[in-house]
Each structure stands twice: as structure tokens, then as C-alpha cells.
N, C-alpha and C positions, 0 to 999 in steps of 0.2 A: 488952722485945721489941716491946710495941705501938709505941712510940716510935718504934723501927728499923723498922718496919713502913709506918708514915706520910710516913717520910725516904726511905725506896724507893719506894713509891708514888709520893709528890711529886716524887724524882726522873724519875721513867719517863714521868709526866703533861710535865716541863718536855721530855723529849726527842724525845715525840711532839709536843707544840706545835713546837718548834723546824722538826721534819720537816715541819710542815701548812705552817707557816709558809716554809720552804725551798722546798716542789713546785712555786709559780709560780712566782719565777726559774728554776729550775731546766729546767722546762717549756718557757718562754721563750727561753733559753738554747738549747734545743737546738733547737729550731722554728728560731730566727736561725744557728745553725750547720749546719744541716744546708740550709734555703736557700742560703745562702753559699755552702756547698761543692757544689750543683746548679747554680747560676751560672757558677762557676769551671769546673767539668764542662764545660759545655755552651759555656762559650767556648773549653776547650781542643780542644774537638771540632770547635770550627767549622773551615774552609778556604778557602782565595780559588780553589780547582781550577773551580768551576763557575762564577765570575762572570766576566764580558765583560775585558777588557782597554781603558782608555782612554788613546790615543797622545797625548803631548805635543803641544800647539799649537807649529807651527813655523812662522817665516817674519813677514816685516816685515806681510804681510797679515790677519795672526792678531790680535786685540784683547780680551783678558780682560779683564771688569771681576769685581773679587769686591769684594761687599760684606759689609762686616764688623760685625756691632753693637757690639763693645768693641774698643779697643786689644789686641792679642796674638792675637784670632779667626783674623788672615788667614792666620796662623803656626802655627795649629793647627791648621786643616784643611787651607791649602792653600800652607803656607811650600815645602814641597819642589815644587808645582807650580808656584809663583811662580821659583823661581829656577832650572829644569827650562828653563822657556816664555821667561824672558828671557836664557837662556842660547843659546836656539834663534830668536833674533831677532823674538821676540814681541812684542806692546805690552801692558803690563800697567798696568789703573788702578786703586787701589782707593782705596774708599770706604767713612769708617767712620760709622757713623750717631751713636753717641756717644759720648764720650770714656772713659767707664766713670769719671765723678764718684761713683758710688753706690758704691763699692764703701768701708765705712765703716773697718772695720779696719785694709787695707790702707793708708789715707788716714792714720789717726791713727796707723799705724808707722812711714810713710815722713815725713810730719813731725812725728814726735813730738811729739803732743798728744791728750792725752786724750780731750779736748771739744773737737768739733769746732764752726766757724763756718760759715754759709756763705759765706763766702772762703777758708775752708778745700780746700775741697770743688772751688774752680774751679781753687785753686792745684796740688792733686793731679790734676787731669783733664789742667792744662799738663806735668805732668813727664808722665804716660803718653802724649803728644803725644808728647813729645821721646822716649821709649822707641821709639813707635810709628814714628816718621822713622829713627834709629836700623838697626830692626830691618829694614826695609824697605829700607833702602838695603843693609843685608846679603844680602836676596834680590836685588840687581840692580834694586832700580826706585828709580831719581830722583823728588826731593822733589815736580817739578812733579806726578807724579802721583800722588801721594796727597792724597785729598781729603776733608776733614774737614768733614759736615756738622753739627756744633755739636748735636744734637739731647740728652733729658734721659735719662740712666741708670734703667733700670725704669719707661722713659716712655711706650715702646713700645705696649703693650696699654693702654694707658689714652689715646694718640692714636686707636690704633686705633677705640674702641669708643666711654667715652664724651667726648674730647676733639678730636673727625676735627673737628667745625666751627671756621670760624677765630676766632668769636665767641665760642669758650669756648675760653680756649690752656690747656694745661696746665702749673701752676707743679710745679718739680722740689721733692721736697722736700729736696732735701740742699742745692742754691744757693739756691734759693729764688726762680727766677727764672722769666718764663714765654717768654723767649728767649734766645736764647744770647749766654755773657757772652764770649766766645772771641774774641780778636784773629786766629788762625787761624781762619777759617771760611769756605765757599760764598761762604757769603748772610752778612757782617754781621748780627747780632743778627734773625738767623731765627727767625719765630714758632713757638712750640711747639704746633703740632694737626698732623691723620692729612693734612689738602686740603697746606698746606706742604711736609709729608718726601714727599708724592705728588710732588709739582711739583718738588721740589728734586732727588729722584731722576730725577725725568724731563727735566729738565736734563743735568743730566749725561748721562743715557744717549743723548740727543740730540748732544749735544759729542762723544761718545766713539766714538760710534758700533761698540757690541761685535760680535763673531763668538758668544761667549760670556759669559755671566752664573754666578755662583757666590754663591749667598747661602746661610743657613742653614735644615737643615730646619725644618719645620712642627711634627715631633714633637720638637724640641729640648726640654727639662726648662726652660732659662733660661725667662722670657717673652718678653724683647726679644727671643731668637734665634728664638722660636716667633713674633714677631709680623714680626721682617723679611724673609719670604717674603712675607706680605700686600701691605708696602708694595711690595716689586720687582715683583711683577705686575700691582698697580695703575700702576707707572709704568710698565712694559711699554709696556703696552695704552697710557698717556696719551701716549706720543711712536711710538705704530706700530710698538712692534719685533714682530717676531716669533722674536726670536733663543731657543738653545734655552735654558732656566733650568734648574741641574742644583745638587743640594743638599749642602752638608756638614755633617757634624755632630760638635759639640762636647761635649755635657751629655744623658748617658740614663743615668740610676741609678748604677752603677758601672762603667760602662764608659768607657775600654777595661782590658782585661781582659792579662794581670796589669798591673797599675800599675807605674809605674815607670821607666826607662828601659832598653829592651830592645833596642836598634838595629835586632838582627837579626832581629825576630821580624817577623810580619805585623798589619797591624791590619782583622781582620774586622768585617763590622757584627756590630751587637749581637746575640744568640741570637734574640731575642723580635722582631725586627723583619728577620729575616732572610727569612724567607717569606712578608713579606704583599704590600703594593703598592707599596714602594717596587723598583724594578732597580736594582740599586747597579752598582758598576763600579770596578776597579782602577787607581790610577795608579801605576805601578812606577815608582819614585825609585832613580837612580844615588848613587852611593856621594856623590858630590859635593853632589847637590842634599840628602842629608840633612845632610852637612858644617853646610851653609849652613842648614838648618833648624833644628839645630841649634844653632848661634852666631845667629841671629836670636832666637833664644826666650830668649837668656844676657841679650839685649840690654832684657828687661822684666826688673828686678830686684825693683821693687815688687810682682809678682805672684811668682814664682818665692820669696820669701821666708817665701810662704804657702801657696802651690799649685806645689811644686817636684812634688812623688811624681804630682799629676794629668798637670800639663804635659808634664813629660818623655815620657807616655805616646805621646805622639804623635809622637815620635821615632822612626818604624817605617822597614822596607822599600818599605811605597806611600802612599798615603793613597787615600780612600774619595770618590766621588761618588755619588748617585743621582738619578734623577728619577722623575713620578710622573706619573698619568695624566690628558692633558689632558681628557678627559672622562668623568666615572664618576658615579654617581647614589650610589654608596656610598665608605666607608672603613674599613679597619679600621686598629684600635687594637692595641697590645702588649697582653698580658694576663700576668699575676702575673710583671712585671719588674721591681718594687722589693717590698720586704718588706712595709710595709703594706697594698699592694694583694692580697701576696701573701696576706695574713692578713684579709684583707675584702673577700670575693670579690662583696657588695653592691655593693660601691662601684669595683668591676673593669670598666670602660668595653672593650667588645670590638669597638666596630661601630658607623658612624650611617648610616642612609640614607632619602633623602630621595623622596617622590613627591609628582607633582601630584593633587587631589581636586576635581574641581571648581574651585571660585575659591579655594582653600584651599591650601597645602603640606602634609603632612604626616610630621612626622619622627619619627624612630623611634630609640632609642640602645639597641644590645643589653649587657645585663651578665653575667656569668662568672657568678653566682649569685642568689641568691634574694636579691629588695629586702629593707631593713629599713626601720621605721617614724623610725629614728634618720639614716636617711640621707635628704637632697637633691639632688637631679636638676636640672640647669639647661641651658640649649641660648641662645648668641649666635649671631644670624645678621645676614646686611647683605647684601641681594640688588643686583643687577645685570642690566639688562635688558641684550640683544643691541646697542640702539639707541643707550646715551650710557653716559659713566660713573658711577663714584659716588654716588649722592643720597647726601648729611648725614644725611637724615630716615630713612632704611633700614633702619638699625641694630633690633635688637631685641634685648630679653634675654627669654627663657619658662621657665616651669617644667613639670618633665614630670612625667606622673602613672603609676605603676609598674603594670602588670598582664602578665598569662602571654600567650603568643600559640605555642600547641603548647608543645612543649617547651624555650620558651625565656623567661626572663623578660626584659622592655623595657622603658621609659621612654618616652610618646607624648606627643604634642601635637599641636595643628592651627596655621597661623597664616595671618593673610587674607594674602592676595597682594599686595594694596593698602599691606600695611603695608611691605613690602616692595621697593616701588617695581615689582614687576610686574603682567603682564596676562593671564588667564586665554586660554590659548589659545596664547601668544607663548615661544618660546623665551628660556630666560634663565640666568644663574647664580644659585649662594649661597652665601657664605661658612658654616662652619658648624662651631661648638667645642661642644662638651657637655663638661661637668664633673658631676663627682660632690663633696659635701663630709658630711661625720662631724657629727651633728649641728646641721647647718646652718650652720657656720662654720669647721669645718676642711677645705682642700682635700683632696681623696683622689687623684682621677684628674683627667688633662684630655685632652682627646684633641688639642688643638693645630687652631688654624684649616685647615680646607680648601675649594677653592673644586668645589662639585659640582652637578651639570647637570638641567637642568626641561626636559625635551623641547619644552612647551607641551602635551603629551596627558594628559588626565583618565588617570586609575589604571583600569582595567578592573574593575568590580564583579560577582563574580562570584554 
């Protein structure tokens, strides 16, 4: 009997271990499911009934340029306006900034090899060239204008920041090059820094002379798509356009929303980015131009092999533009629109905004909850005065220091103005990204560069 006593017991002990041991997956499990399925919610709720309508560019006068950071971009945000606009006698140019060399899987599937070289890496950037010509000539636009500037896959934010001067070029790490190795290109073996893709794009947009511009947005998840709105407005400004800059988007969490290929459905922005600063606006696509959007996207095989269920998703009834405001002293941020963020509300970037202090800037990044001691706070900026463009020297990276301000908790710092290439008193810009990372080394949130405005007026102390 004691025996059988000791066997029960020791049974019941291993079935409550097994249970202790269960509750966090379990826990976890529902926390990711029940997220999920308020995601799904909330983009099924969404509707295009309150956004603007934007008319196809008509007429030989009309001159789109979109710029694309990878092969297949132009096609997914704006393949059915591409072949919409050159259907209605538009002029359409686009321009991809890089071949999308980086992309490692898809490279060693399409030529089957394990380990890849760097000749590897230039030989897969040539076939998605050849995809990219392809697909393009599917929407209605001739070879001559597509144009391929040569630039390096996840090269983007590292020209931007620390590789803009031309004395320091950035080598890619997949060719291994610090220019471009591309027999297609602009500029033959074009240097890899931020002063070059400024200049190479402001070429172009000089040659082309647009009505309209289409790059990606600033809140894009990729980098290079978060980093080439930077360059397009820097080369704006460096060839005098003023034309208008309107954004698409490719890469936010899980969106769009159902995945898949759904012809018929709509593609709304994202829930979480639906009501901040960006105005989105509708392009309604006839039955034809998604034809054509369609059979353009068949036309990248190498991506489609790996990212069919994403791709397809953009095969809707419109597609999305927005734009954003040319002068605001703040931004805000999505807040719990991917799951980590959603489950570490520390590290939940809501808000940056910027004012002058005397000869000081001082920025401000609001978070969704209470800092932790395990979280880092970081803010790049690269100012711009009224008077010239770029300085090289501009750049800054700061770390911010967390404390309450009412009932909200912030992330502050000061930084001289001087460092910044401005002047106490004088109107100016500043580019301006804060991140969040998980013990100092893993990224959490980013909030994606924006360019936001210094009056020249001291803060009012009250």
C-alpha cells in the first residue's frame, strides 16, 4: 500500500511539473493568437469609403518617375499605376536604386548553390535585371526607360548615415565591392556613398524632368525602402524640383491583410498607420491594369518562389499612395503593430518631436509604456540649414535618457546646433530616426527617418 502510495503521488507531482512546465507556451500561444486575430479584425474593418480618390496621370505631358529600391518594388506598389498611366499616354521612368544582390536564399536557389561567392551575388542581381526589364515592359514602359542605378542591397542606411562621405564608399557585403560591378548602369562603376546616389538621382531627375515622383515610404519595415525617401528628397532639393513626392508601401508587419491573392478585394493601409500623418489616397485600377499587374509580378520568378503568398497580395482593386507633411516639428509613430512591440510596450516608439533651446535642439521620443532599465534608446539625425545642402559632417548618432514628463513616459536629449550644421536663430531642417533595442543589441522599434522643421525660435520657458 505505501508503495502504491509513493507511485501516485510521484505520478501527480510529474503531472503538475508537466502543467508548470506547459503554462508558458501555452500563455504565449494565446497572447500570439489573440493578437493575430485583432490584426485581422481590424484590417477587416478597415474601408477605402473615406480616403481621397487619385486620378490617373493622363496625357503625353504627364511624367512619372517611381523610384524603386529592389527589382519587383515598382510592381508592387505601383505595377497597375504604371500600366494605368502608360496606357493614357503618360511618360513613365523608373529607377531602381539596387539590384536586390542581397537577397542570400533566393540567390543560392536560383543558382543552385549552397555557398555563395561574391560573383555569385552580381550574377543573381543580373537575372533580376533581366526579370526587372521583363516585367516592365509588361506594364507598357520601354527598356530605354528604366534605369538602373547600380547602388549595394542593404546599403541604403549605411550610405545614408555612416557612409554619405565619398571618402569613406561603402563595400557591399555580399559582392564585396565598394562600386558597382554592373555592365547595366547610370554611371559605370558608380561609387557606393549617400553624396553619389544624391547626385546620381538628381541627374536623373534633372533628364527627366517629373510632374510626379513615387518612392517608398519612410515607415517601410525594409531599410533601403525606409532609407530611399531620404535620398529622393535630397535629390529633389539638389536639381530644384519642386514637384510633389507621394509614397508607397511595401513591408509593415503583416500587412496587407488577408495575404494572398484576392483580385477582388481592396488594399487599405495598415490599421495602425491609418490615422496618424500620413493622407493616403486611392488609385482605382481597371480590370486591365491589374491584368497587367499581374502578369508583370509572374515575370520575377526568383522572388515569387519564395514570397508567392506576400506578392500576390498586391494584386488588389487600387493600390495606395500617401504623402506627408512638408513641415511639422513632430511625427508620429505606429504603436503595438507587430507582436514584439506589442508585448514590450518599453520599447513601443509612439512620437518624436523636436524644438529649439537656445543654441541647442532638443528631442523628445514618446513610448507606449514605462522604460526599462534593459532597454536602449537611440536618436540619428543630419541637419540642414535653409541656406545650402547636405554637410557630410552633420550626421549624429545620441542616446536618450528615459524619464516621466506628466503622464507620459519619454526618451530626451539635447544636441548643439553646431553639430548639426545649424545656427541659433536661423531656420532649418532635421532629419530625425529614434530606435528602440532589447538590451542593447536587439532592434525593437524604429521609427524610419523624417525630415522635421526648427522655426529658428528659442522654446518659450515658462
Amino acid at each position: 500500500m505505501r508503495r502504491r502510495l509513493k507511485l501516485v503521488n510521484r505520478s501527480r507531482w510529474k503531472r503538475a511539473a508537466a502543467l508548470v512546465v506547459a503554462i508558458p507556451p501555452v500563455l504565449a500561444g494565446l497572447i500570439c493568437g489573440g493578437f493575430y486575430l485583432n490584426v485581422h479584425r481590424q484590417a477587416a474593418a478597415m474601408s477605402l469609403d473615406r480616403l481621397p480618390v487619385l486620378p490617373i496621370p493622363q496625357g503625353s505631358q504627364k511624367r512619372l518617375l517611381i523610384i524603386a529600391p529592389h527589382c519587383d518594388d515598382e510592381t508592387l506598389g505601383m505595377g497597375g499605376t504604371i500600366a494605368e498611366a502608360r496606357k493614357n499616354g503618360a511618360h513613365v521612368t523608373i529607377a531602381f536604386l539596387t539590384n536586390g544582390d542581397g537577397f542570400r536564399v533566393a540567390a543560392s536557389r536560383a543558382l543552385e548553390k549552397p555557398v555563395l561567392e561574391p560573383k555569385d551575388f552580381v550574377r543573381f542581381a543580373e537575372q533580376r535585371q533581366k526579370e526587372a526589364l521583363a516585367a516592365t515592359r509588361t506594364l507598357g514602359v520601354p527598356d530605354e526607360d528604366v534605369i538602373f542605378l547600380g547602388f549595394p542591397d542593404r546599403g541604403l542606411t549605411p550610405m545614408w548615415q555612416a557612409n554619405w562621405n565619398n571618402s569613406i564608399p561603402f563595400r557591399s557585403p555580399y559582392t564585396g565591392q565598394t562600386r558597382s560591378p554592373y555592365a547595366r548602369c547610370q554611371t559605370p562603376s558608380v561609387l557606393y556613398s549617400g553624396q553619389t546616389l544624391t547626385r546620381e538621382l538628381a541627374k536623373l531627375i534633372t533628364r527627366v524632368q517629373p510632374t510626379e515622383v513615387f518612392v517608398t515610404h519612410p515607415a517601410d519595415d525594409h531599410p533601403d525602402h525606409a532609407a530611399a525617401p531620404l535620398f529622393a528628397r535630397a535629390a529633389l532639393r539638389r536639381s530644384r524640383s519642386t514637384v510633389p513626392l507621394r509614397y508607397y508601401l511595401v513591408h509593415r508587419g503583416d500587412w496587407p491583410l488577408p495575404q494572398g491573392l484576392h483580385r477582388d478585394d481592396d488594399l487599405v493601409p495598415p490599421a495602425k498607420m491609418a490615422t496618424l500623418d500620413t493622407l493616403w489616397s486611392a488609385i482605382p485600377l481597371s480590370s486591365e491594369a491589374r491584368t497587367a499587374k499581374e502578369k508583370a509580378l509572374a515575370c520575377y520568378p526568383s522572388q515569387l518562389a519564395l514570397c508567392e503568398r506576400f506578392l500576390t497580395s498586391f494584386v488588389r482593386r487600387n493600390e495606395l499612395v500617401g504623402t506627408l507633411p512638408e513641415t511639422s516639428t513632430s511625427l508620429r509613430d505606429p504603436a503595438s503593430d507587430n507582436l514584439v512591440r506589442f508585448t514590450n510596450p518599453a520599447a513601443d516608439i509612439t512620437g518624436v518631436s523636436v524644438s529649439q533651446q537656445d543654441t541647442a535642439l532638443k528631442l523628445q521620443v514618446t513610448l507606449r509604456g514605462n522604460a526599462s532599465s534593459r532597454m536602449r534608446y537611440t536618436a540619428h539625425l543630419r541637419g540642414r540649414s535653409d541656406q545650402r545642402d547636405l554637410d557630410p559632417s552633420s550626421f549624429v548618432e545620441v542616446k536618450l535618457q528615459p524619464t516621466r514628463v506628466g503622464n507620459r513616459m519619454v526618451a530626451m536629449t539635447s544636441v548643439p546646433l553646431s553639430k548639426l550644421g545649424l545656427q541659433p536663430g536661423q531656420p532649418g531642417k532635421v532629419w530625425v530616426c529614434a530606435e528602440s533595442y532589447w538590451t542593447g543589441t536587439l532592434a525593437v522599434d524604429r521609427t524610419g527617418y523624417r525630415e522635421l522643421t526648427l522655426n529658428g525660435q528659442p522654446e518659450l520657458k515658462l
